[in-house]
mmCIF file of the N, C-alpha and C atoms, coordinates in Angstrom:
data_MODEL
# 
_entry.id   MODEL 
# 
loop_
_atom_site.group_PDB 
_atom_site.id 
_atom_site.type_symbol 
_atom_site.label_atom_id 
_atom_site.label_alt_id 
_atom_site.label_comp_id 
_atom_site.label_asym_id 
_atom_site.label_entity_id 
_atom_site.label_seq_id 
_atom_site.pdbx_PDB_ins_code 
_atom_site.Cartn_x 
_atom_site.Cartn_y 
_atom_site.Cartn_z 
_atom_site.occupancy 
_atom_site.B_iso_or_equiv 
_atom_site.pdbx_formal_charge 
_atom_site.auth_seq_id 
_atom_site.auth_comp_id 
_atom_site.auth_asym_id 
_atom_site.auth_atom_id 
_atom_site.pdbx_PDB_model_num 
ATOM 1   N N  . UNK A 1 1  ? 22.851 -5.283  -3.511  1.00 0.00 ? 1  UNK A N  1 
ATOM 2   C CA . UNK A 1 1  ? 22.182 -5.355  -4.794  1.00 0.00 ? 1  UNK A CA 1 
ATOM 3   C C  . UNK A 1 1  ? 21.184 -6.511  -4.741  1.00 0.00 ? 1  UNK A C  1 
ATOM 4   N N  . UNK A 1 2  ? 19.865 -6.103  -5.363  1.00 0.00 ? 2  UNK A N  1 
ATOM 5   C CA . UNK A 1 2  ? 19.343 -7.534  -5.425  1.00 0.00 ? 2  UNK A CA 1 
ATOM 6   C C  . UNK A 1 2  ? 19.271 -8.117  -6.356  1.00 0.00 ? 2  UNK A C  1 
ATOM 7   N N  . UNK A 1 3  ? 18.663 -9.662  -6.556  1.00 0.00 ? 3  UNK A N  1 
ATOM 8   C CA . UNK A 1 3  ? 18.511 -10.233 -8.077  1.00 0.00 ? 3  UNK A CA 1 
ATOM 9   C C  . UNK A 1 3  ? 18.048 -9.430  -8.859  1.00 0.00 ? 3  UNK A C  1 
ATOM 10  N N  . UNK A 1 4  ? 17.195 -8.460  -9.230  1.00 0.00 ? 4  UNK A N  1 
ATOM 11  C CA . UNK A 1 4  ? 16.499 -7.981  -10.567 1.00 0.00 ? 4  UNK A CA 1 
ATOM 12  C C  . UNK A 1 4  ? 17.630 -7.102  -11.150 1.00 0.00 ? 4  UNK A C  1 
ATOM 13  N N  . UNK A 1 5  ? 18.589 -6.005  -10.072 1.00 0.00 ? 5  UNK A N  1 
ATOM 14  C CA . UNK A 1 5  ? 19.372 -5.096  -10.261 1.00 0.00 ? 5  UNK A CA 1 
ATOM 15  C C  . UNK A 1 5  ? 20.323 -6.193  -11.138 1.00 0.00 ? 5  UNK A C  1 
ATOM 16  N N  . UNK A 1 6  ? 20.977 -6.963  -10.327 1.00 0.00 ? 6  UNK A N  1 
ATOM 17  C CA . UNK A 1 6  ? 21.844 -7.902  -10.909 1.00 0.00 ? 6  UNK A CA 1 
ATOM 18  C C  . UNK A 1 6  ? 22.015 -8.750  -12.371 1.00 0.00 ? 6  UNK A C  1 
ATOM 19  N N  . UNK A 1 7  ? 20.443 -8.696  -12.742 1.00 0.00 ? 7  UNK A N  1 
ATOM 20  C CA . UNK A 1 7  ? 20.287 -9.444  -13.747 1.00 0.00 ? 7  UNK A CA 1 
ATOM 21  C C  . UNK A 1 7  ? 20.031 -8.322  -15.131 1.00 0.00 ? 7  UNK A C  1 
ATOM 22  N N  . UNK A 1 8  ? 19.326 -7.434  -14.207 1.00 0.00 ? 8  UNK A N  1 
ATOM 23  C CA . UNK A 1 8  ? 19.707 -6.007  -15.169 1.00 0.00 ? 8  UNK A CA 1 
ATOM 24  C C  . UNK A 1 8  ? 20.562 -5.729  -15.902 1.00 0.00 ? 8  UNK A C  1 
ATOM 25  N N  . UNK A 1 9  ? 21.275 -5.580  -14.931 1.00 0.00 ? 9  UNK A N  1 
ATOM 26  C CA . UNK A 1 9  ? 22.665 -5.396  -14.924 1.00 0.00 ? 9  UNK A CA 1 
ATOM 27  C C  . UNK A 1 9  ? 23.640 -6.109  -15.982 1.00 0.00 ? 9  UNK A C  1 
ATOM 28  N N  . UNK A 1 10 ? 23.022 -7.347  -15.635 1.00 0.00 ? 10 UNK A N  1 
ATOM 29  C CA . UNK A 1 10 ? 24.236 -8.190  -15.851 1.00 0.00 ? 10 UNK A CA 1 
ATOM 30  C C  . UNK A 1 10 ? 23.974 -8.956  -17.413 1.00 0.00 ? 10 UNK A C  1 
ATOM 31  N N  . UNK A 1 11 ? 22.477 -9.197  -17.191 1.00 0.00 ? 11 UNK A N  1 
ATOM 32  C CA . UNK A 1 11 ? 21.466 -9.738  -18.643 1.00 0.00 ? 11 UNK A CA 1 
ATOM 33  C C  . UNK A 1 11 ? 22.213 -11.635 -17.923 1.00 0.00 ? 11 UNK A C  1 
ATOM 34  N N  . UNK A 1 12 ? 22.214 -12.010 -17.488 1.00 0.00 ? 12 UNK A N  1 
ATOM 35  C CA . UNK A 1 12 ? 22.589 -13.316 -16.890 1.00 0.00 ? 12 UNK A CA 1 
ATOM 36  C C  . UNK A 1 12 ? 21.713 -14.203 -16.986 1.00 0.00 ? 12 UNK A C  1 
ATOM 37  N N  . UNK A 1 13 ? 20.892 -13.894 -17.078 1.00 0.00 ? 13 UNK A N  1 
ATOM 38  C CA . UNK A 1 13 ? 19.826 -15.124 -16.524 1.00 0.00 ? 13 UNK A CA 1 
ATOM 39  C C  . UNK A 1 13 ? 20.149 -16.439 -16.708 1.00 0.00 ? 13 UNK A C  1 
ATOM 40  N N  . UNK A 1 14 ? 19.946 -16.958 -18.446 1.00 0.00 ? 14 UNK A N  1 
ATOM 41  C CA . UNK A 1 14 ? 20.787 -18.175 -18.668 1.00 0.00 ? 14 UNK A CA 1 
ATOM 42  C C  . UNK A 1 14 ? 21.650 -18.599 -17.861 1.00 0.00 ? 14 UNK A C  1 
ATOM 43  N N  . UNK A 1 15 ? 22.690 -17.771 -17.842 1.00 0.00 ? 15 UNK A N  1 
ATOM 44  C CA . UNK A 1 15 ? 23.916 -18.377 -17.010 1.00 0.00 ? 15 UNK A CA 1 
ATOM 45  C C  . UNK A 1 15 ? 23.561 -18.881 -15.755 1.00 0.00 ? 15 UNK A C  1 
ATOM 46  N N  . UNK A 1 16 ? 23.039 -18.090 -14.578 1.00 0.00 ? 16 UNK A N  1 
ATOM 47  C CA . UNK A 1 16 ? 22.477 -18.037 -13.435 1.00 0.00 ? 16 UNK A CA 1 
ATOM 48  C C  . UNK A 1 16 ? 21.642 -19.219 -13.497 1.00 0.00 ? 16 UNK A C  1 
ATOM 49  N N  . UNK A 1 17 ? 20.869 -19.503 -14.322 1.00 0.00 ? 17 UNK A N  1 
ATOM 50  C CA . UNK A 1 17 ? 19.875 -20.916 -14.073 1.00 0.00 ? 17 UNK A CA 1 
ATOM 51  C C  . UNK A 1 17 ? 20.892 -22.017 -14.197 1.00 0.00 ? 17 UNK A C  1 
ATOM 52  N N  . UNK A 1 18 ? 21.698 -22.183 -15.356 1.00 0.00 ? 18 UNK A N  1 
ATOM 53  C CA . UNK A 1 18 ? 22.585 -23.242 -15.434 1.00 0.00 ? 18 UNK A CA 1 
ATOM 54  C C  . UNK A 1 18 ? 23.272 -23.396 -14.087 1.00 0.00 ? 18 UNK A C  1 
ATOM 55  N N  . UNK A 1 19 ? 23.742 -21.692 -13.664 1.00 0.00 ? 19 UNK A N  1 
ATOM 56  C CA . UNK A 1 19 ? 24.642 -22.718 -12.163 1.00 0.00 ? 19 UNK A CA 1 
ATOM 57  C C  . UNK A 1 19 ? 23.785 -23.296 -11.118 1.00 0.00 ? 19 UNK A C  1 
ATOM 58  N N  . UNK A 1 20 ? 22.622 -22.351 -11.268 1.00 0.00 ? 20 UNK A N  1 
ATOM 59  C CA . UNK A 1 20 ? 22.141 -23.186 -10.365 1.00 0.00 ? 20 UNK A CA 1 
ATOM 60  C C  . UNK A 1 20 ? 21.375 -24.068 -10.129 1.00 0.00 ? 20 UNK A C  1 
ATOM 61  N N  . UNK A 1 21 ? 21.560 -25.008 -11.427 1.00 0.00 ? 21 UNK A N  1 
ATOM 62  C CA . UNK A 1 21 ? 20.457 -26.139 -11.768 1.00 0.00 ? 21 UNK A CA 1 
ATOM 63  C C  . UNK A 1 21 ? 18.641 -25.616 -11.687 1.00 0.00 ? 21 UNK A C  1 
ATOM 64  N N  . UNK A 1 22 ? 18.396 -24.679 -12.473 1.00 0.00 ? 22 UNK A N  1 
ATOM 65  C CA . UNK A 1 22 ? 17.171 -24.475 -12.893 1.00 0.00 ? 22 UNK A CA 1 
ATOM 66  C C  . UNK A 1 22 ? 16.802 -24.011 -14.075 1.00 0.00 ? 22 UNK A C  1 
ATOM 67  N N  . UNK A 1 23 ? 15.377 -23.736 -14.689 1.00 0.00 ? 23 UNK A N  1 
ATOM 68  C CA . UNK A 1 23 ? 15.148 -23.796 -15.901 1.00 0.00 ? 23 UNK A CA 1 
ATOM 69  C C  . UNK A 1 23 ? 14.870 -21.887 -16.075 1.00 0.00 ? 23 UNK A C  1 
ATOM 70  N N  . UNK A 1 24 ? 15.842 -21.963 -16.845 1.00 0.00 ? 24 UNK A N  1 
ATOM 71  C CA . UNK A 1 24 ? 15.583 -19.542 -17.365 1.00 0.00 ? 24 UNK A CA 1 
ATOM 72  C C  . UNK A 1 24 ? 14.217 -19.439 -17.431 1.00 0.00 ? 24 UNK A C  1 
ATOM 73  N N  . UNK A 1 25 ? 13.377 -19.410 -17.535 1.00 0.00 ? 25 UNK A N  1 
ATOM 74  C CA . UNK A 1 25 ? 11.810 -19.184 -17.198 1.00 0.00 ? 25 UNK A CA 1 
ATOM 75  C C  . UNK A 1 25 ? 11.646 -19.199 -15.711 1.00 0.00 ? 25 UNK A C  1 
ATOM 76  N N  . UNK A 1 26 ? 11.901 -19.659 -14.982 1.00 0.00 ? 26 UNK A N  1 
ATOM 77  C CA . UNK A 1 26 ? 11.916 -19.649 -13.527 1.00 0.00 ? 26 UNK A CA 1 
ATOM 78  C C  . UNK A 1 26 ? 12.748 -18.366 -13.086 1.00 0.00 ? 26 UNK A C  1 
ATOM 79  N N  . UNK A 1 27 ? 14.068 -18.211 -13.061 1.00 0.00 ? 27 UNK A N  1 
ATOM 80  C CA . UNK A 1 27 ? 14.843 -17.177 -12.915 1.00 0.00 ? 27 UNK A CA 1 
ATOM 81  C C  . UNK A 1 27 ? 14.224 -15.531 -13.080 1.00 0.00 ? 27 UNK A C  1 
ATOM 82  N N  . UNK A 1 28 ? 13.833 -15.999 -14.566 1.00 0.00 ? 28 UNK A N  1 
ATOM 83  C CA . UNK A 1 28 ? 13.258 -14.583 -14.694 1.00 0.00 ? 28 UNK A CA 1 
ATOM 84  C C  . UNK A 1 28 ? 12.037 -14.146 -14.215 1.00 0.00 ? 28 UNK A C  1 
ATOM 85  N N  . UNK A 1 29 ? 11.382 -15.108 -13.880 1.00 0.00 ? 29 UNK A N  1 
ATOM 86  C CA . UNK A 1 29 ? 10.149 -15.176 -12.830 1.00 0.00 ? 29 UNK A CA 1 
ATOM 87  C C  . UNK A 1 29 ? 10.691 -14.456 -11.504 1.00 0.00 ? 29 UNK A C  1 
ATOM 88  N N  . UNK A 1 30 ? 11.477 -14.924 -10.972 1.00 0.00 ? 30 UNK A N  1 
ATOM 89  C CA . UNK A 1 30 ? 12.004 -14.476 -9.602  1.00 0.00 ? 30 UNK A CA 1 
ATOM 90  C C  . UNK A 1 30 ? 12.517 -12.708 -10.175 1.00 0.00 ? 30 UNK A C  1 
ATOM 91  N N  . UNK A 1 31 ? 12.867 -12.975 -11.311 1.00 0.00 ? 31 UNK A N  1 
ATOM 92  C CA . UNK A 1 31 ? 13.407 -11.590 -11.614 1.00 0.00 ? 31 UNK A CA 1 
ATOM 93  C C  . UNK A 1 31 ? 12.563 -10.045 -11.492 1.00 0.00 ? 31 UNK A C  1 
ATOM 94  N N  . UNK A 1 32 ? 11.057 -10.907 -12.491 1.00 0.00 ? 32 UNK A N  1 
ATOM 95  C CA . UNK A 1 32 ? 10.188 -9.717  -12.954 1.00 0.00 ? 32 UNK A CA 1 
ATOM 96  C C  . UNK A 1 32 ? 9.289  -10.228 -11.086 1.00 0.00 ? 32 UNK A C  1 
ATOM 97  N N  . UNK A 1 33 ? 9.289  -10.405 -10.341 1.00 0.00 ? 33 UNK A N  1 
ATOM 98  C CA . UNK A 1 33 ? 8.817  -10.041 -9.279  1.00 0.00 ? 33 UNK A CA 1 
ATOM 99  C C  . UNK A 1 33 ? 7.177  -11.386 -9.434  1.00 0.00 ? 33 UNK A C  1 
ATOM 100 N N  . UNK A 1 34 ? 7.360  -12.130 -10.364 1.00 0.00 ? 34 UNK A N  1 
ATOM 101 C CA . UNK A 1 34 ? 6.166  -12.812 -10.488 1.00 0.00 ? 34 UNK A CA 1 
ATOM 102 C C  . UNK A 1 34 ? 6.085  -14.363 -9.572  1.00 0.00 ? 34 UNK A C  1 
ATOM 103 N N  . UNK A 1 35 ? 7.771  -14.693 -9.524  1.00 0.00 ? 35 UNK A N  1 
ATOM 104 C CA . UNK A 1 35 ? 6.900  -16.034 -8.275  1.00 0.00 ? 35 UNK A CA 1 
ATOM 105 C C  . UNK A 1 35 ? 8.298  -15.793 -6.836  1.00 0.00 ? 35 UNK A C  1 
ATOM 106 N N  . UNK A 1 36 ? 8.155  -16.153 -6.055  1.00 0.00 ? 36 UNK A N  1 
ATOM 107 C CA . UNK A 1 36 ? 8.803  -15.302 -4.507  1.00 0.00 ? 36 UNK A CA 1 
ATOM 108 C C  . UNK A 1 36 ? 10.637 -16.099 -5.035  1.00 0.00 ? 36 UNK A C  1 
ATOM 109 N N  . UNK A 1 37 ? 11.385 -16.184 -4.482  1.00 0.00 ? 37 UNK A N  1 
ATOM 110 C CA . UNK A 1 37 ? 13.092 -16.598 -4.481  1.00 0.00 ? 37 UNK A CA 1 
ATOM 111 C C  . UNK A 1 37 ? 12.672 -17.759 -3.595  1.00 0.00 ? 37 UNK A C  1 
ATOM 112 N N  . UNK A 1 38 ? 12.495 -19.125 -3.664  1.00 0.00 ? 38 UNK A N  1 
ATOM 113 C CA . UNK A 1 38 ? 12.756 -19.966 -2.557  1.00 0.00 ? 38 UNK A CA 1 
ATOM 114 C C  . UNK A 1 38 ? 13.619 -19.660 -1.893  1.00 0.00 ? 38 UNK A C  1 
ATOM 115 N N  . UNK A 1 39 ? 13.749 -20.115 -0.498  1.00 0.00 ? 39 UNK A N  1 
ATOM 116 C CA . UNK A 1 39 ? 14.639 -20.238 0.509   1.00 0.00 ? 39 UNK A CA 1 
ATOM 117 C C  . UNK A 1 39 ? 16.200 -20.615 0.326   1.00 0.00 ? 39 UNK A C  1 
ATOM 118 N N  . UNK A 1 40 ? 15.343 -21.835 -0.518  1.00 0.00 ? 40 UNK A N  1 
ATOM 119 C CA . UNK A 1 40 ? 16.496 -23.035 -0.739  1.00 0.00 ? 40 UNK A CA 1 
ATOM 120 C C  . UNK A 1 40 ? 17.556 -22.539 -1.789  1.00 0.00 ? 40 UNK A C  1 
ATOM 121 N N  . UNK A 1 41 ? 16.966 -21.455 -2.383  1.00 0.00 ? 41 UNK A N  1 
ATOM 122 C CA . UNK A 1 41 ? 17.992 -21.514 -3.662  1.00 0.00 ? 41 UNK A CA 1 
ATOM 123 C C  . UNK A 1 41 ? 19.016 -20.268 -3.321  1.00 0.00 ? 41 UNK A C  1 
ATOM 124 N N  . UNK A 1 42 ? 18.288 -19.365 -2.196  1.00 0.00 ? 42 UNK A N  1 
ATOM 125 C CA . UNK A 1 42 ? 19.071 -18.386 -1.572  1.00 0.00 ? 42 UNK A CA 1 
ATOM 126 C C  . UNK A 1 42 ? 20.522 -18.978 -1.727  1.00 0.00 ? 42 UNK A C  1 
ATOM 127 N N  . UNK A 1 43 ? 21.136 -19.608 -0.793  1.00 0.00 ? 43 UNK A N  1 
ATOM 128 C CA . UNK A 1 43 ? 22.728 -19.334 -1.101  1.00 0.00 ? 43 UNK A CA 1 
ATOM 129 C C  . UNK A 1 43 ? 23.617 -19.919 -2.286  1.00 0.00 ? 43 UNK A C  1 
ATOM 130 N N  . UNK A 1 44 ? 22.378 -20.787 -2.966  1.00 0.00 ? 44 UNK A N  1 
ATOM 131 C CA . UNK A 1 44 ? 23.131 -21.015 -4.469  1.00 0.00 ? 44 UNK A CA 1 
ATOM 132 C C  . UNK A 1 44 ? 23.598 -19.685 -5.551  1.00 0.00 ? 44 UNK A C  1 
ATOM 133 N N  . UNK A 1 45 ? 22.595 -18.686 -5.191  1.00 0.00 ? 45 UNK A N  1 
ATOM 134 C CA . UNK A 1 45 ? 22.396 -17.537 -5.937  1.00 0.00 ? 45 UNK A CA 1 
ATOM 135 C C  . UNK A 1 45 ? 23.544 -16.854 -5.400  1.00 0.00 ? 45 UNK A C  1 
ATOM 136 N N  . UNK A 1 46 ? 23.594 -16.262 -3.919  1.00 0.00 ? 46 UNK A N  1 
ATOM 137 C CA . UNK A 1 46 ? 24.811 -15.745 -3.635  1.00 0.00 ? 46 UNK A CA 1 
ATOM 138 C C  . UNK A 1 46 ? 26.371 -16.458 -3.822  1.00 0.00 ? 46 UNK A C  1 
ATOM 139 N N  . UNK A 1 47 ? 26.175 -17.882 -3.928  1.00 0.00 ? 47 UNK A N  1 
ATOM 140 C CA . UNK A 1 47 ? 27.416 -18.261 -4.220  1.00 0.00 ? 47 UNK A CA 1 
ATOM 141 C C  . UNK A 1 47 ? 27.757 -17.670 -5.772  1.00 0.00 ? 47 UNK A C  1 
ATOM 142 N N  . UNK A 1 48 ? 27.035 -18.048 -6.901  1.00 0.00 ? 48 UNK A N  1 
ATOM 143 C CA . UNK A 1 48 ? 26.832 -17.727 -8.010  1.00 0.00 ? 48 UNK A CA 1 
ATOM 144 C C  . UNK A 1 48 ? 27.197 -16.530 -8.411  1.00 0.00 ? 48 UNK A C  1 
ATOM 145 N N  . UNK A 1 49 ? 26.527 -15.727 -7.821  1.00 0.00 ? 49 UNK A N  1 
ATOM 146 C CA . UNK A 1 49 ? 26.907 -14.464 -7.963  1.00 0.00 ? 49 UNK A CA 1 
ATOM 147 C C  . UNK A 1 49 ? 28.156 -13.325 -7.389  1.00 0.00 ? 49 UNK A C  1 
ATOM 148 N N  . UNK A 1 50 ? 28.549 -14.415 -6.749  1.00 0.00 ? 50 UNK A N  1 
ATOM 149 C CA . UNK A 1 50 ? 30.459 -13.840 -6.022  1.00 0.00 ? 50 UNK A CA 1 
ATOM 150 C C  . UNK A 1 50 ? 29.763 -13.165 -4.507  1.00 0.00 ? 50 UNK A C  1 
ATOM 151 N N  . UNK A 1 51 ? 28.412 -13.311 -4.043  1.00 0.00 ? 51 UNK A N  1 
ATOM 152 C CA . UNK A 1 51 ? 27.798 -12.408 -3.155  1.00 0.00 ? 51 UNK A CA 1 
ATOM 153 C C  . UNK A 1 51 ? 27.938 -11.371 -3.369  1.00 0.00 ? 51 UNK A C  1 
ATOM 154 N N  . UNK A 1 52 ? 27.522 -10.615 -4.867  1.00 0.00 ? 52 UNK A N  1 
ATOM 155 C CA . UNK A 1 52 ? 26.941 -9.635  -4.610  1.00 0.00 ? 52 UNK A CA 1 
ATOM 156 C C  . UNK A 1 52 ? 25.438 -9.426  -4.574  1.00 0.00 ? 52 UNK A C  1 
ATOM 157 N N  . UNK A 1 53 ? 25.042 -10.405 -4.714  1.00 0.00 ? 53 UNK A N  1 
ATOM 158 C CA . UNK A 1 53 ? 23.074 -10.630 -4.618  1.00 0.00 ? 53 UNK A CA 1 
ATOM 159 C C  . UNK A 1 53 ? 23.267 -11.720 -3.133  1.00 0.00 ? 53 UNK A C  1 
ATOM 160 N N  . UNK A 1 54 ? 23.037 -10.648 -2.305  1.00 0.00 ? 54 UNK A N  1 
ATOM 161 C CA . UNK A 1 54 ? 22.700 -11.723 -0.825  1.00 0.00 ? 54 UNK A CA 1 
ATOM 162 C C  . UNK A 1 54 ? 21.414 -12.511 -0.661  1.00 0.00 ? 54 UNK A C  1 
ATOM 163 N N  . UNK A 1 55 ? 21.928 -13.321 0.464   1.00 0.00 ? 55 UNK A N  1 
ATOM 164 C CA . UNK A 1 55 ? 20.236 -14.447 0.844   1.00 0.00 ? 55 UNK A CA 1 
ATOM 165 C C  . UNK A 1 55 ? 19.643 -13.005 1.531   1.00 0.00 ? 55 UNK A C  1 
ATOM 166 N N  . UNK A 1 56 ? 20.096 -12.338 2.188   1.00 0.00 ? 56 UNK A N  1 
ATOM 167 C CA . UNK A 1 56 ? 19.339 -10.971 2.504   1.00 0.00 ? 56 UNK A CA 1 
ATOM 168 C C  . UNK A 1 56 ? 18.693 -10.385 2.225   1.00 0.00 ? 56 UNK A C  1 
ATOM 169 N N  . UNK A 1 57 ? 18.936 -9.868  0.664   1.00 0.00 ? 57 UNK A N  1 
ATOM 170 C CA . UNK A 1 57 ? 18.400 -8.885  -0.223  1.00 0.00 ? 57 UNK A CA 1 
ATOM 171 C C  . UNK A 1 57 ? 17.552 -9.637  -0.774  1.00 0.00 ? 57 UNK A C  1 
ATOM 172 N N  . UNK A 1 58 ? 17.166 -11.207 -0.960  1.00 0.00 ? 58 UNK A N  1 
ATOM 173 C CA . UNK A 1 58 ? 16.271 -11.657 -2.162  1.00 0.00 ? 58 UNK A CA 1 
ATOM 174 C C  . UNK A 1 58 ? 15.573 -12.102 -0.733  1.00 0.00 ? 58 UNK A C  1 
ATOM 175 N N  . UNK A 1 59 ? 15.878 -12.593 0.842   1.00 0.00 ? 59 UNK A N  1 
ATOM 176 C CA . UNK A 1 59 ? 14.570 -13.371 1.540   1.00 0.00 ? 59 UNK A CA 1 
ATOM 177 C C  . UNK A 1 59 ? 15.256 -12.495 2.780   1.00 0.00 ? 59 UNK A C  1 
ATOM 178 N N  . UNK A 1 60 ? 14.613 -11.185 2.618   1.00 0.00 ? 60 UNK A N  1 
ATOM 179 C CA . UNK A 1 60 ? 14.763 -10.819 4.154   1.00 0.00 ? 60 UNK A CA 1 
ATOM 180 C C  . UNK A 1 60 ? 14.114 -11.206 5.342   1.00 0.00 ? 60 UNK A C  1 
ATOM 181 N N  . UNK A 1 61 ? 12.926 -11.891 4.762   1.00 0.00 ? 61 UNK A N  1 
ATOM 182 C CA . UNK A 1 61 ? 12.090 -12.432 5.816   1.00 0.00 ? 61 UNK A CA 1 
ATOM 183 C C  . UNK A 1 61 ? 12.747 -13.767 7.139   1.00 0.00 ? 61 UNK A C  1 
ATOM 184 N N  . UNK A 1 62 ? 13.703 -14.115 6.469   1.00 0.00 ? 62 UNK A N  1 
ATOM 185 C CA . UNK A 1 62 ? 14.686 -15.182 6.984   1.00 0.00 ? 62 UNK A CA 1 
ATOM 186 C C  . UNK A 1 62 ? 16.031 -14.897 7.698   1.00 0.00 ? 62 UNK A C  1 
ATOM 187 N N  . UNK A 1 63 ? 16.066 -15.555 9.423   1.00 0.00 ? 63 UNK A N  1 
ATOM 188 C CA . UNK A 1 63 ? 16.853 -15.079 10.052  1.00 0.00 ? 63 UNK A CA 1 
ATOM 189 C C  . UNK A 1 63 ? 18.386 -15.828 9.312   1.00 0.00 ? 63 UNK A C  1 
ATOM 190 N N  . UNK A 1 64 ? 19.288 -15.348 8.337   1.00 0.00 ? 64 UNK A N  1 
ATOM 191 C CA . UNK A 1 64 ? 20.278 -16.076 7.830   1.00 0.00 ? 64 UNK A CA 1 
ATOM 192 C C  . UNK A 1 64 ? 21.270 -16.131 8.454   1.00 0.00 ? 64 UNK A C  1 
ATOM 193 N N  . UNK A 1 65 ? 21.330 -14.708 9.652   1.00 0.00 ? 65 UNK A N  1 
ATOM 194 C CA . UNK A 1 65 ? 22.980 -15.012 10.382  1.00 0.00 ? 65 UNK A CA 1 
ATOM 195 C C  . UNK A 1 65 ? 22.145 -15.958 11.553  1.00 0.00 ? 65 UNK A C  1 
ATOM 196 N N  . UNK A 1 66 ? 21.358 -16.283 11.773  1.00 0.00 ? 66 UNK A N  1 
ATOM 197 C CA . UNK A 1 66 ? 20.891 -17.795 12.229  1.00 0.00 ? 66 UNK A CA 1 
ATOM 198 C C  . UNK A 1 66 ? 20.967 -18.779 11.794  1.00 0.00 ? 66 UNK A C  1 
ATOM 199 N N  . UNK A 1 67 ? 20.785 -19.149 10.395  1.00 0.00 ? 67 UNK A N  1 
ATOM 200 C CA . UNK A 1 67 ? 20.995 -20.446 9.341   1.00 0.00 ? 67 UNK A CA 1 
ATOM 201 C C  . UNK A 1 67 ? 22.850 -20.535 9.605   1.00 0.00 ? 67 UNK A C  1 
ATOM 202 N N  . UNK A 1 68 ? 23.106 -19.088 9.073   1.00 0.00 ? 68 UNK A N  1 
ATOM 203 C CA . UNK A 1 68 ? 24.551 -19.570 8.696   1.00 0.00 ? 68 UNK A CA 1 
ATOM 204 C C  . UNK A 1 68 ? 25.598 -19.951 9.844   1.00 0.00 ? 68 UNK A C  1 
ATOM 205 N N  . UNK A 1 69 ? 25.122 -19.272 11.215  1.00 0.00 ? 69 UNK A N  1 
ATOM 206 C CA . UNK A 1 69 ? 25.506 -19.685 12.322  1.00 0.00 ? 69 UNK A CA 1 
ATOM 207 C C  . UNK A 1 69 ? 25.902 -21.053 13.012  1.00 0.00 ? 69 UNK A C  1 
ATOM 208 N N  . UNK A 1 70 ? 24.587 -21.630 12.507  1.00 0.00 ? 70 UNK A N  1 
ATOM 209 C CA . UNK A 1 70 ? 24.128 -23.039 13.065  1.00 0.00 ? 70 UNK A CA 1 
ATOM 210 C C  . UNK A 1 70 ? 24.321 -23.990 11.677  1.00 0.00 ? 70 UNK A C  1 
ATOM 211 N N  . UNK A 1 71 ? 24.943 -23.829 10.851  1.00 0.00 ? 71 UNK A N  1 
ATOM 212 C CA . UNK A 1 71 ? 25.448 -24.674 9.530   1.00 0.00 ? 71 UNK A CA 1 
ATOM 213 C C  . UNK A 1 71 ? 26.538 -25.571 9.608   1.00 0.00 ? 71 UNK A C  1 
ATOM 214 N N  . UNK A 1 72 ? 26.355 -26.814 9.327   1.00 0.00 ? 72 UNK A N  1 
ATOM 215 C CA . UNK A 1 72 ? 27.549 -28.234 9.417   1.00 0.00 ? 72 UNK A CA 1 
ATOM 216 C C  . UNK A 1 72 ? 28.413 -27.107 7.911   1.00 0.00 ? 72 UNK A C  1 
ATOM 217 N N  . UNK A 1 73 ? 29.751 -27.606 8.392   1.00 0.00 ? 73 UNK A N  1 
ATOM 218 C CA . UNK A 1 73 ? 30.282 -27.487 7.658   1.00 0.00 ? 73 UNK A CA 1 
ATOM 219 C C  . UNK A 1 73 ? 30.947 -28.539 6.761   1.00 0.00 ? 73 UNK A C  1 
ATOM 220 N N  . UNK A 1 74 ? 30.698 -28.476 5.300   1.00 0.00 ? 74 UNK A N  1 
ATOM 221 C CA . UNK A 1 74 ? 30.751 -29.924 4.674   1.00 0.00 ? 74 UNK A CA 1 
ATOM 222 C C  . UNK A 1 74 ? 32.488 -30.360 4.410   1.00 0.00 ? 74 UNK A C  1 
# 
């Protein structure tokens, strides 16, 4: 599923910005297709979302079983 389905879906947005420390105007930006998903916020979103919105589905352009491979674990 990706973010737009999800938020469809779900009507979340609010929530979704609060977890992930950003402002609902931004979110729904990423939503309606108007500014790209940073990188960075990729696995805040999948944490957030229980992974059902992957770093996959919102930045396929990004090798992630490479990131997540090579990740310190905290």
């Amino acid at each position: 599923m990706n973010l737009t389905e999800y938020l469809s879906e779900r009507g979340a947005v609010v929530r979704l910005a609060s977890e992930i420390g950003v402002e609902p105007p931004l979110v729904s930006q990423w939503k309606n297709g108007h500014r790209p998903i940073p990188a960075a916020h990729c696995p805040a979103i999948e944490r957030a979302t229980s992974g059902v919105v992957s770093c996959e589905s919102m930045r396929p352009d990004i090798d992630w079983a490479y990131i997540r491979s090579t990740a310190k674990v905290a």
